[in-house]
N, CA, C and O atoms as CSV, one atom per row, in Angstrom:
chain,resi,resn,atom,element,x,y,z
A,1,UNK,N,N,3.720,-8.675,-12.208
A,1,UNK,CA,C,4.008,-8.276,-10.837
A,1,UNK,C,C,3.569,-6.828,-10.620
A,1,UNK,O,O,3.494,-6.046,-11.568
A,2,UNK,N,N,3.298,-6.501,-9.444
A,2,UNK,CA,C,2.856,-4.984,-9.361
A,2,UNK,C,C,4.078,-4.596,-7.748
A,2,UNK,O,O,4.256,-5.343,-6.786
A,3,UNK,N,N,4.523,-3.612,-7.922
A,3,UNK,CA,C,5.299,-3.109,-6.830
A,3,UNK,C,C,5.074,-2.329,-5.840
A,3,UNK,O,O,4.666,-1.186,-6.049
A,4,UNK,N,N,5.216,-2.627,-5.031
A,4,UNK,CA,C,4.771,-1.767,-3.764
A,4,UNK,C,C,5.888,-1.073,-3.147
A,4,UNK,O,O,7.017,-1.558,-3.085
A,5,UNK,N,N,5.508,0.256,-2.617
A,5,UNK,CA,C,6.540,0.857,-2.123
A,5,UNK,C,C,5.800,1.512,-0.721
A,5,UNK,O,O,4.577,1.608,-0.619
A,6,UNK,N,N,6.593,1.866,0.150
A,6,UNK,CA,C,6.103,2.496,1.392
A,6,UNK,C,C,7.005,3.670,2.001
A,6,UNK,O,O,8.084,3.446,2.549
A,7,UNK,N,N,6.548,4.720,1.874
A,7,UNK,CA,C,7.342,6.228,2.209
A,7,UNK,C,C,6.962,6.215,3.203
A,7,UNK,O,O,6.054,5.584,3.746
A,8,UNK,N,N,8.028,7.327,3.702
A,8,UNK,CA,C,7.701,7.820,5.231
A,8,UNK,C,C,7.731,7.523,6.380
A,8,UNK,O,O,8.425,6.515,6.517
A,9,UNK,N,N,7.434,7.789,7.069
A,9,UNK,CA,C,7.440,6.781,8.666
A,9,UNK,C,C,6.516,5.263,8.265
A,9,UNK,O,O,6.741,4.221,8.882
A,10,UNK,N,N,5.653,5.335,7.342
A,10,UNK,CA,C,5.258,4.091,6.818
A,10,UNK,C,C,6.690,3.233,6.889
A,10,UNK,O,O,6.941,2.350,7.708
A,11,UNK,N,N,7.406,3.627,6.019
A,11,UNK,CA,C,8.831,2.576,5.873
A,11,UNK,C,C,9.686,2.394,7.086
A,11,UNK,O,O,10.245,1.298,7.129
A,12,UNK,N,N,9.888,3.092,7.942
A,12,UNK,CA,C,10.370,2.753,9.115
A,12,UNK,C,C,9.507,2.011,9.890
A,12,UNK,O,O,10.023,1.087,10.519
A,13,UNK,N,N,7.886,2.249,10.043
A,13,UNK,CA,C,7.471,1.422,10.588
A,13,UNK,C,C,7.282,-0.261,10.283
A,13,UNK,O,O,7.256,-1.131,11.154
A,14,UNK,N,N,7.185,-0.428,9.116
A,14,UNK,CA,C,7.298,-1.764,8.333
A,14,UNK,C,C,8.629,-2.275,8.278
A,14,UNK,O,O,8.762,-3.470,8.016
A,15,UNK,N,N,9.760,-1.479,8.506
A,15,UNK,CA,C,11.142,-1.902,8.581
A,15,UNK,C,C,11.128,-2.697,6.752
A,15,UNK,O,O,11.688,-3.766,6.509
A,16,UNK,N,N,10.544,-2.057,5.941
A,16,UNK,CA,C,10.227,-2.128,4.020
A,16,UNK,C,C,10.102,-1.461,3.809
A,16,UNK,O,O,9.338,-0.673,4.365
A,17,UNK,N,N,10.966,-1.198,2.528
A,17,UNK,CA,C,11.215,0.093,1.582
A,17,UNK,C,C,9.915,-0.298,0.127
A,17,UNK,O,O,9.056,0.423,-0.380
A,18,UNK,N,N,10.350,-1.858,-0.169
A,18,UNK,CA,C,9.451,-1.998,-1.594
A,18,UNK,C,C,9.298,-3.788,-1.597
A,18,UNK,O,O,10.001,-4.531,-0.912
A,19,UNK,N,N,8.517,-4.107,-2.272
A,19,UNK,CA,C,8.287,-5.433,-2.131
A,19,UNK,C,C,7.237,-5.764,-3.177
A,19,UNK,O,O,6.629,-4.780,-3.595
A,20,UNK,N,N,6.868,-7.035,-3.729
A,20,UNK,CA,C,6.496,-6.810,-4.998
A,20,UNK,C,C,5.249,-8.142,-4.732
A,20,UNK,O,O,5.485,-8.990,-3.871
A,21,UNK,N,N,4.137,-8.193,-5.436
A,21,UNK,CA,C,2.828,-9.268,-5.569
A,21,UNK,C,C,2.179,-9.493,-6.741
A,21,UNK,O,O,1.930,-8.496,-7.419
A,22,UNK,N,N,1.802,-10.689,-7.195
A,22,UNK,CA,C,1.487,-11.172,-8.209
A,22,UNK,C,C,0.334,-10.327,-8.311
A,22,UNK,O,O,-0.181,-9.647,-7.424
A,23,UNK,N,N,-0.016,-10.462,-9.552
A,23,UNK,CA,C,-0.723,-9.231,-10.319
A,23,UNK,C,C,-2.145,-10.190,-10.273
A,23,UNK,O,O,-3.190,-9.543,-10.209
A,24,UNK,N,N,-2.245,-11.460,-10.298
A,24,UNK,CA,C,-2.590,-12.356,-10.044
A,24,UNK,C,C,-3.718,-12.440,-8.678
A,24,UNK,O,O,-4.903,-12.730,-8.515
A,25,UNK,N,N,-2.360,-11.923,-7.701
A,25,UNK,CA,C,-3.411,-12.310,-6.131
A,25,UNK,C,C,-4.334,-10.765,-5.890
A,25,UNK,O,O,-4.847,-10.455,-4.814
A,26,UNK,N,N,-4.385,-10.002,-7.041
A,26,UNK,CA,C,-5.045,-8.478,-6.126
A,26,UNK,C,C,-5.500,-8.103,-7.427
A,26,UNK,O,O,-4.939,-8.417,-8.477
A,27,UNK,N,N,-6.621,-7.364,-7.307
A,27,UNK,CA,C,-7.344,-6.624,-7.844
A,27,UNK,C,C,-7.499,-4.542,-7.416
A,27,UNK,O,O,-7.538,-3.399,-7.871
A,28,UNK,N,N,-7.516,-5.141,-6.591
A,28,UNK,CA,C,-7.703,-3.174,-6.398
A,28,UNK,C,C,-6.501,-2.881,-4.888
A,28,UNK,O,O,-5.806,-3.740,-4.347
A,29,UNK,N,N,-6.563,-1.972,-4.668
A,29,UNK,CA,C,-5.802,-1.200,-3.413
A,29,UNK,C,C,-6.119,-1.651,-2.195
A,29,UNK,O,O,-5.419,-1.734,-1.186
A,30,UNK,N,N,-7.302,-1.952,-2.390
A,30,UNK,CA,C,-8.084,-2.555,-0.984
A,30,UNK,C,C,-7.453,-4.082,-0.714
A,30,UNK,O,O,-6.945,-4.584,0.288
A,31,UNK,N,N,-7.780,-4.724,-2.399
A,31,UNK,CA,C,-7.369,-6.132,-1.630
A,31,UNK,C,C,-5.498,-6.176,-1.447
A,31,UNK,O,O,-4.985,-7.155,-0.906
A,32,UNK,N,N,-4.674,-5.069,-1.937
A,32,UNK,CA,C,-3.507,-4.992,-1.728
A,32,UNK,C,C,-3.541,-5.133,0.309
A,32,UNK,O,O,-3.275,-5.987,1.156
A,33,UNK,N,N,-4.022,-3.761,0.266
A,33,UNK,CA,C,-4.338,-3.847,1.996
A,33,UNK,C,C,-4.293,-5.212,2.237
A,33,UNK,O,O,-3.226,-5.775,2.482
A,34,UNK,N,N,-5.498,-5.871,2.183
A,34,UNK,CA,C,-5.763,-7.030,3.066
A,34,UNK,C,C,-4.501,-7.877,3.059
A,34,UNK,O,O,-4.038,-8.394,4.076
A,35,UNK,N,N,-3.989,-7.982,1.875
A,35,UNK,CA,C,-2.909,-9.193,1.605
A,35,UNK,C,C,-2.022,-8.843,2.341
A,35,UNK,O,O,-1.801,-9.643,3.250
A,36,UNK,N,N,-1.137,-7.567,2.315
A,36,UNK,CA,C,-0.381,-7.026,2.849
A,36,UNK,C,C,-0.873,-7.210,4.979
A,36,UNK,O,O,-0.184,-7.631,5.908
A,37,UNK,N,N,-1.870,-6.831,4.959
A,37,UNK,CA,C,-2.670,-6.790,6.171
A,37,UNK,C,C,-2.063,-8.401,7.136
A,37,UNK,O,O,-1.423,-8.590,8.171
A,38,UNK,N,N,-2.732,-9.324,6.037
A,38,UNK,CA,C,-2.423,-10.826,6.427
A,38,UNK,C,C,-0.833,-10.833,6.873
A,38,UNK,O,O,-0.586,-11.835,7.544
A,39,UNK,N,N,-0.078,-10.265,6.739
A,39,UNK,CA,C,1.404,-10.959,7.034
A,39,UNK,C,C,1.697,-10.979,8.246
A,39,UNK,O,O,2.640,-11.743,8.454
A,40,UNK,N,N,1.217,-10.357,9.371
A,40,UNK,CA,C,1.310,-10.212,10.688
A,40,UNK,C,C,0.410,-8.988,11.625
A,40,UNK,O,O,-0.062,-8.054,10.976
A,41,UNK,N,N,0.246,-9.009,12.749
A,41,UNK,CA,C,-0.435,-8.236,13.553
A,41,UNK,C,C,0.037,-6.847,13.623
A,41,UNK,O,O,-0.730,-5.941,13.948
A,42,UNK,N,N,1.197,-6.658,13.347
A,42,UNK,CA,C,1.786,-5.147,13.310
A,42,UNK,C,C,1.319,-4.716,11.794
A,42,UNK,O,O,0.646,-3.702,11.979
A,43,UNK,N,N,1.349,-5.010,10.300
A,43,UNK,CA,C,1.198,-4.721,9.258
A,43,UNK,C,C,-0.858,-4.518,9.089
A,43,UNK,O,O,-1.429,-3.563,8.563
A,44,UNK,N,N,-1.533,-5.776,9.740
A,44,UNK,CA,C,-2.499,-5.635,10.183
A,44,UNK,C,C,-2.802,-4.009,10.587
A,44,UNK,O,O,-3.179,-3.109,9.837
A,45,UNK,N,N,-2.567,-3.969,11.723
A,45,UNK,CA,C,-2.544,-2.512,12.542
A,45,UNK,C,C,-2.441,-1.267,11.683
A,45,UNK,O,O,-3.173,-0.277,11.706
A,46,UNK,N,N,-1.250,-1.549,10.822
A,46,UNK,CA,C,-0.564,-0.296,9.763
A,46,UNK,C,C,-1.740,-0.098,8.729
A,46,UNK,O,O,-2.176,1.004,8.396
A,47,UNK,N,N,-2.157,-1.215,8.305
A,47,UNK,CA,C,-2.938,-1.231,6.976
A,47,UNK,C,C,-4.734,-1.277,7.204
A,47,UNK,O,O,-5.578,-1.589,6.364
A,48,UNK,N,N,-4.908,-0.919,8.404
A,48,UNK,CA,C,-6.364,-1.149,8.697
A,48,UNK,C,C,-6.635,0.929,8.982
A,48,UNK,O,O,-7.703,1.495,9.215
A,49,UNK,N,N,-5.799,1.309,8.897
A,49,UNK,CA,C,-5.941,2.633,9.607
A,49,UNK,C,C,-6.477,3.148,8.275
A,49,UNK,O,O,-5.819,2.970,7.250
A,50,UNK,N,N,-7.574,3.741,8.257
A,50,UNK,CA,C,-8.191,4.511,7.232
A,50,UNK,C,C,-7.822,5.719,6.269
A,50,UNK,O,O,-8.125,6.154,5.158
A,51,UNK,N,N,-6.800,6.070,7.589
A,51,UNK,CA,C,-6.577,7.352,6.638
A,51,UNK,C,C,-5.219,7.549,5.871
A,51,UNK,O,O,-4.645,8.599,5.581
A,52,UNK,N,N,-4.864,6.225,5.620
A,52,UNK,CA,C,-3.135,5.608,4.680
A,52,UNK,C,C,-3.873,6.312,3.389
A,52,UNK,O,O,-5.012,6.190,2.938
A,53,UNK,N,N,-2.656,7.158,2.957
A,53,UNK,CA,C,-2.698,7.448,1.283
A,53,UNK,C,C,-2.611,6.145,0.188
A,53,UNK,O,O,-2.356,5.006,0.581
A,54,UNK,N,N,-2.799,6.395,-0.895
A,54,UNK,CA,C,-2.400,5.233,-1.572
A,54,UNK,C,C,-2.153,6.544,-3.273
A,54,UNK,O,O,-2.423,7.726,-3.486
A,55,UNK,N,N,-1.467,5.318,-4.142
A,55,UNK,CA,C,-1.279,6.250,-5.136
A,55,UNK,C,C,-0.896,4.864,-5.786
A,55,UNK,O,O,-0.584,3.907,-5.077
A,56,UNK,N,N,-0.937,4.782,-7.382
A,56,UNK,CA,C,-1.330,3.785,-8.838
A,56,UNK,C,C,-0.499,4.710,-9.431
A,56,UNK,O,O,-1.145,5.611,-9.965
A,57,UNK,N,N,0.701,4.821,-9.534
A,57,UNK,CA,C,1.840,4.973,-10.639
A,57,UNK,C,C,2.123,6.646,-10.499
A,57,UNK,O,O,2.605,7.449,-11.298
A,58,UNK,N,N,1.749,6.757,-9.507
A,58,UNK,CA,C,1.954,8.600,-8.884
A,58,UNK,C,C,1.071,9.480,-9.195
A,58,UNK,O,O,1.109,10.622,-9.653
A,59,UNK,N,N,0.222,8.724,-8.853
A,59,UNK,CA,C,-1.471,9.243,-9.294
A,59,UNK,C,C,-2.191,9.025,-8.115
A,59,UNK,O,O,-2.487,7.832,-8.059
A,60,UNK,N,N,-2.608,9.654,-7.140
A,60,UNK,CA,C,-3.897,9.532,-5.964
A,60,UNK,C,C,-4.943,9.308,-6.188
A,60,UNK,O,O,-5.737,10.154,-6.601
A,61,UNK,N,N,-5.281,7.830,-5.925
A,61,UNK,CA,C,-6.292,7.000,-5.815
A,61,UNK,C,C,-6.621,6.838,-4.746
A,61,UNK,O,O,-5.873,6.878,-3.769
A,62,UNK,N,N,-8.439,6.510,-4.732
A,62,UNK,CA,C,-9.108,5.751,-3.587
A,62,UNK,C,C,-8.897,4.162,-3.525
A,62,UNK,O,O,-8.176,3.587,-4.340
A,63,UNK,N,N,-9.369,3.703,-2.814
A,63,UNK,CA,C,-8.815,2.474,-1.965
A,63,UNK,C,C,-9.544,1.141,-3.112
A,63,UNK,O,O,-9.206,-0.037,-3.224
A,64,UNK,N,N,-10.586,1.887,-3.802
A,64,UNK,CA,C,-11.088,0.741,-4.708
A,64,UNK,C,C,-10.789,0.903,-5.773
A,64,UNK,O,O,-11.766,0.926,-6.522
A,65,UNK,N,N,-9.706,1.057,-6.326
A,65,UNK,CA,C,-9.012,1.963,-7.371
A,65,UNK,C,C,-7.851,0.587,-8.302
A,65,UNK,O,O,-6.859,-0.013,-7.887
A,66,UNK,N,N,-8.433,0.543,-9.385
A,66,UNK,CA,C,-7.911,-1.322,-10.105
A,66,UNK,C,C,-6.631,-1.256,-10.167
A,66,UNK,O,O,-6.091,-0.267,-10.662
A,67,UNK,N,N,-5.985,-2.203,-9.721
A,67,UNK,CA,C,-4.313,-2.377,-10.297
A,67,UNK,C,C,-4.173,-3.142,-11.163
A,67,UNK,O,O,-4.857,-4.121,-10.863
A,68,UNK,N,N,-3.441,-3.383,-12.558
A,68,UNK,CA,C,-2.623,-4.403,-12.898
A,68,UNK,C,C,-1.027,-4.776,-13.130
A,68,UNK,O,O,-0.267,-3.904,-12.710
A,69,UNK,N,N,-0.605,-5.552,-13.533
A,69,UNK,CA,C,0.549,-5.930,-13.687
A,69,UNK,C,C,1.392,-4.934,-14.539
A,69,UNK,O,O,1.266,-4.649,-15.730
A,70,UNK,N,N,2.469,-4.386,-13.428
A,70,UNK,CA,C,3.327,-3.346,-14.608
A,70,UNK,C,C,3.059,-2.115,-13.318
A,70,UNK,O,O,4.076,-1.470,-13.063
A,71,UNK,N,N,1.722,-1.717,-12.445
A,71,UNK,CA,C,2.050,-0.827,-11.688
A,71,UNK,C,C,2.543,-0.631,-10.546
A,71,UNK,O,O,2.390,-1.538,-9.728
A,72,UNK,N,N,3.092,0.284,-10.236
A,72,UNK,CA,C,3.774,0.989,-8.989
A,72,UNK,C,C,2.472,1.355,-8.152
A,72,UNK,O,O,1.498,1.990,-8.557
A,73,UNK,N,N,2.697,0.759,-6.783
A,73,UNK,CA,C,1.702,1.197,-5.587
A,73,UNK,C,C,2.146,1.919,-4.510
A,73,UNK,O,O,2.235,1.161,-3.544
A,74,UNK,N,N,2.374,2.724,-4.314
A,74,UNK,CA,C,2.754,3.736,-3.425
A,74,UNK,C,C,1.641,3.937,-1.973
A,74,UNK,O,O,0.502,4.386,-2.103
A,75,UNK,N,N,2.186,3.542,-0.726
A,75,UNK,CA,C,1.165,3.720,0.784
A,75,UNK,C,C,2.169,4.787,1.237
A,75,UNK,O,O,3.376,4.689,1.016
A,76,UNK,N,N,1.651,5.717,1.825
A,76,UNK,CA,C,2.471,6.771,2.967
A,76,UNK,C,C,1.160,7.221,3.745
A,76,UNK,O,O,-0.019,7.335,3.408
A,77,UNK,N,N,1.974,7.463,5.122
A,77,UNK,CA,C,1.271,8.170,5.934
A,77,UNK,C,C,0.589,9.320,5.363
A,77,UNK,O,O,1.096,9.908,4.408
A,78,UNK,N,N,-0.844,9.801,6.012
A,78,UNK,CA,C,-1.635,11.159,6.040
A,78,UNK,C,C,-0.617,12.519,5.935
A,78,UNK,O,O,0.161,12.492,6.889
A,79,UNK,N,N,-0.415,13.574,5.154
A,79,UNK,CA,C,0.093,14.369,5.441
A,79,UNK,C,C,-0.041,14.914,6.907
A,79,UNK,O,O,-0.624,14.135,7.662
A,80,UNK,N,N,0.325,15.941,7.390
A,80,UNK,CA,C,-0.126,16.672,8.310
A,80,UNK,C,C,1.007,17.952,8.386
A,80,UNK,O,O,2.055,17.993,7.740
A,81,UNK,N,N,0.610,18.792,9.166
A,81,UNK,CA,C,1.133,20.363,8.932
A,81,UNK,C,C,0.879,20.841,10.031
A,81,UNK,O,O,0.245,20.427,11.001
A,82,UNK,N,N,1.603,22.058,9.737
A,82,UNK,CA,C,1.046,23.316,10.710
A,82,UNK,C,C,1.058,24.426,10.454
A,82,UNK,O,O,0.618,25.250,11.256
C-alpha cells in the first residue's frame, strides 16, 4: 500500500486528511494524480492544477518521480508569501 496524505487547504478542500492505494494501481506521482483525479469532478479540478507540490517520504519530488509500496505521498498547495 502507499499512503497519501493532503496538507493544507488541500485537506479542507478534499474534505481528506489521508487515504491509502495499492502499490499495485500506480507507478509514479503522476499516475497517483490521475487515479486520485478519476474519483470525481472536484478532485479532478484539485489534481489537474500544475502547480500542487508533491513529496515521496518528505522528500520533494517531481511529478514523474517512482513510488512503491511502504511510501508516504504527501500533495499540498504552492507555498506563497509576502
Amino acid at each position: 500500500m502507499i499512503k497519501i496524505v493532503f496538507f493544507a487547504a488541500l485537506r479542507e478542500q478534499l474534505d481528506c486528511a489521508e487515504l491509502s492505494l495499492k502499490a499495485s494501481e500506480v507507478s509514479t506521482i503522476d499516475d497517483i494524480k490521475a487515479k486520485l483525479a478519476s474519483k470525481n469532478e472536484h478532485w479532478q479540478q484539485v489534481f489537474s492544477n500544475s502547480a500542487l507540490l508533491s513529496a515521496i517520504n518528505h522528500d520533494m519530488v517531481q511529478t514523474n518521480a517512482a513510488v512503491k509500496a511502504g511510501d508516504e505521498v504527501a500533495f499540498f498547495p504552492p507555498v506563497t508569501g509576502g
